[in-house]
C-alpha positions as CSV (number, residue, x, y, z in Angstrom):
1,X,45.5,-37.2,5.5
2,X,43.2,-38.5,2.7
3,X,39.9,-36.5,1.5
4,X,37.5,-37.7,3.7
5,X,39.9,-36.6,6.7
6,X,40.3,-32.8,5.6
7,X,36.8,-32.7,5.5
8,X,36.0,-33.9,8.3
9,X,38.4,-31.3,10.1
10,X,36.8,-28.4,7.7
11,X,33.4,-29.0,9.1
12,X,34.6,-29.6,12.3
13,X,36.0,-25.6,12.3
14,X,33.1,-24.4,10.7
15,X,30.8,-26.1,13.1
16,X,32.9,-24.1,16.3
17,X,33.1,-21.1,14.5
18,X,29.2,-21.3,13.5
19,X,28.4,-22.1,17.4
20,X,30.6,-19.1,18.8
21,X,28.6,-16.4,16.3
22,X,25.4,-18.0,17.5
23,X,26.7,-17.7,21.0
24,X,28.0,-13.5,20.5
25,X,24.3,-13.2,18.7
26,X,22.2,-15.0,21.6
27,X,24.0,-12.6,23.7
28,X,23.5,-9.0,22.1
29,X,20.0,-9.8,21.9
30,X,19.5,-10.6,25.6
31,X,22.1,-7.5,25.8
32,X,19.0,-5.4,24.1
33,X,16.4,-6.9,26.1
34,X,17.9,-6.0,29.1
35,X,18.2,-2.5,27.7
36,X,14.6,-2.5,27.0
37,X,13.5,-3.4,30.3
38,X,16.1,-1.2,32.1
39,X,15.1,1.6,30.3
40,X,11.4,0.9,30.8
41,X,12.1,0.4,34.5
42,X,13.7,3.9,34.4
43,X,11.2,5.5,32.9
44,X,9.0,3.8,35.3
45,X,10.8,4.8,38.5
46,X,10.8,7.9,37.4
47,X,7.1,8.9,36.8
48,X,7.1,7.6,39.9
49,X,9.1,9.3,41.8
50,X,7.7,12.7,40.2
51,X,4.4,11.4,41.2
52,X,5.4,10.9,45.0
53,X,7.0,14.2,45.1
54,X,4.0,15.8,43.6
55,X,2.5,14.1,46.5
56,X,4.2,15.0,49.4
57,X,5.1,18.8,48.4
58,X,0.9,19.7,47.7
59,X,0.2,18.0,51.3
């Protein structure tokens, strides 16, 4: 294996291990989009819900 080789095979492992962090980051922040959006959508839901019922128990 002459110099030129090793290197090759050391940037060829960095490369794959510098792809799967981007990978695990790309995920957690689509992870804490969803999140956001589900929590929104709860909080959403449940004004409302207490709106409806507001609604329907003063008719």
């Amino acid at each position: 294996m002459t110099k030129i080789d090793k290197s090759i095979v050391a940037t060829g492992g960095s490369s794959i291990s510098n792809s799967k962090n981007e990978i695990a980051t790309k995920a957690k922040r689509l992870k804490t989009k969803f999140t956001l959006i589900g929590f929104i959508l709860g909080v959403l839901s449940s004004l409302v819900a207490s709106y409806i019922y507001d609604y329907l128990t003063k008719s």
